[in-house]
C-alpha positions in Angstrom: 9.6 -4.9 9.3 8.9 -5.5 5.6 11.0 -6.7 3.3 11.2 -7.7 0.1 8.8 -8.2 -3.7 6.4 -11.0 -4.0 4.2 -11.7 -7.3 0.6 -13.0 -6.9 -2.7 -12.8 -8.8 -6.2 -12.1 -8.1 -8.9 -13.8 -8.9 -11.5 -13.8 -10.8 -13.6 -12.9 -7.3 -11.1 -10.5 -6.8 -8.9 -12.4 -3.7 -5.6 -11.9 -3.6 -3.2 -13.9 -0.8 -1.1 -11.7 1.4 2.4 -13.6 1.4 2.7 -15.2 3.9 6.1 -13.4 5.1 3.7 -10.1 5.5 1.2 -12.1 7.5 3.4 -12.8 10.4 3.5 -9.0 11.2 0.2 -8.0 9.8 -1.6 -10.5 11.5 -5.3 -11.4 10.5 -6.9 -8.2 10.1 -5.4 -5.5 7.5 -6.3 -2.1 6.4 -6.0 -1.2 2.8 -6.3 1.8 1.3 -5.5 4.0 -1.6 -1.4 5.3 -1.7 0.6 7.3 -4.4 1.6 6.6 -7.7 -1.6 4.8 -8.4 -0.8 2.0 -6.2 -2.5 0.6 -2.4 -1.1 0.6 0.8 -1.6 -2.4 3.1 -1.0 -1.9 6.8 -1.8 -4.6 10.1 -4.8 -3.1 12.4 -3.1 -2.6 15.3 -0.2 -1.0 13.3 -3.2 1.1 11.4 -2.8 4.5 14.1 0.6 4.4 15.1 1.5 4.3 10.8 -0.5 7.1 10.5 0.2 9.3 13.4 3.8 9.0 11.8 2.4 10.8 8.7 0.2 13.8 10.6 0.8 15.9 13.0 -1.7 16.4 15.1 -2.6 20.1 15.8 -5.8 21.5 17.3 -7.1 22.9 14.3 -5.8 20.3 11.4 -4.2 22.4 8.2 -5.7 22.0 4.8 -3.1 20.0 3.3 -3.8 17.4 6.5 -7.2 17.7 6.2 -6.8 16.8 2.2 -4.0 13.6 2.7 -6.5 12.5 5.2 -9.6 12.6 2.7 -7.8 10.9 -0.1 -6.5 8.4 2.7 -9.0 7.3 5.1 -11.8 7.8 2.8 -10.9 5.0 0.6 -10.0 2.9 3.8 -10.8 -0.6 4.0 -10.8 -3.4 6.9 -10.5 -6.8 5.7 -10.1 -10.2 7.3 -7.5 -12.6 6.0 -8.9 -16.4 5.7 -6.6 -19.2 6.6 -4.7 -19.1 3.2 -4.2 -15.2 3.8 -6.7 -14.0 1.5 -8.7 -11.2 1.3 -11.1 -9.8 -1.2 -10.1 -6.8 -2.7 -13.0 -4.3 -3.4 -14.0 -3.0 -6.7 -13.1 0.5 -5.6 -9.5 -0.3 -4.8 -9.0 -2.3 -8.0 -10.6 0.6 -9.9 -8.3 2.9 -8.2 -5.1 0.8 -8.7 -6.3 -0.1 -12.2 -5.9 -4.0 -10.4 -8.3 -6.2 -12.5 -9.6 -9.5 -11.7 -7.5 -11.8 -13.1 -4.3 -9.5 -13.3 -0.7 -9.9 -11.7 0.3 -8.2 -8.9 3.0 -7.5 -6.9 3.3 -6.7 -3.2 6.3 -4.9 -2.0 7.6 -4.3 1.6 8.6 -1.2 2.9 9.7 -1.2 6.5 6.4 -0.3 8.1 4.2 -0.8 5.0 2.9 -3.3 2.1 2.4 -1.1 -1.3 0.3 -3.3 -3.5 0.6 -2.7 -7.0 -0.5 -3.7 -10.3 2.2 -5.6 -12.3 2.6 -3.4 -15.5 2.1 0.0 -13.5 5.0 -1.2 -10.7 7.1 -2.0 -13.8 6.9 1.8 -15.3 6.8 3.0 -11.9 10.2 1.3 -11.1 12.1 1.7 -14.4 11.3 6.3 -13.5 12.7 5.4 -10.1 15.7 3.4 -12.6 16.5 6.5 -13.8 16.1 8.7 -11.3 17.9 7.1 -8.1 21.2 8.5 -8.2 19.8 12.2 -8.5 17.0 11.1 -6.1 19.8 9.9 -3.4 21.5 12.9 -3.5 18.8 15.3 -3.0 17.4 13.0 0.1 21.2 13.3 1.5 21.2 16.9 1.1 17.9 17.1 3.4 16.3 19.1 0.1 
């Protein structure tokens, strides 16, 4: 399971290291691809079907909103190997996506059976909405609405 935030940077060849709590589950090869709210998801390859055959359900003919989640998911996909140090490069389409740059802070946050990667400044907006919204958030979740 993933816990916890964790602050890195990315280099100017665009690496970034995986902490190395994440690495232990994750293992050596990771898939990353585009999430919500303008941030990446980072998930281990073995854990790669099982997380998203959690997210679809799998009927013979595929509905359009599956067929549209999938697109904006899997088409950005991206297998990378992490080196000894647990880096990986991350690819100028994801940073473009993420709005990561080279050289920018990040921050990595785990979430049970995911990593979200985000840029620093956008997961500081993005949490300070949340901020605001939690109580009102918590209740609606409770209600099952």
């Amino acid at each position: 399971m993933f816990l916890g935030r964790y602050y890195s940077y990315v280099t100017q060849k665009g690496r970034v290291a995986l902490p190395s709590k994440f690495r232990v589950a994750t293992g050596k090869n990771i898939v990353i691809t585009r999430w919500y709210e303008k941030c990446l998801v980072i998930v281990g390859r073995e854990n790669w079907k099982k997380f998203f055959d959690r997210l679809f359900k799998r009927e013979s003919v595929p509905t359009r909103p599956v067929r549209s989640t999938e697109r904006f998911i899997f088409s950005t996909a991206y297998e990378a190997e992490l080196d000894d140090q647990g880096r990986f490069v991350l690819p100028a389409f994801l940073r473009e996506i993420s709005g990561i740059k080279e050289g920018s802070e990040v921050v990595f946050l785990g979430l049970g059976d995911r990593i979200e990667l985000w840029e620093k400044k956008t997961w500081d907006e993005e949490e300070e909405i949340v901020k605001g919204e939690a109580d009102r958030m918590l209740e609606k979740i409770s209600k099952g609405s």
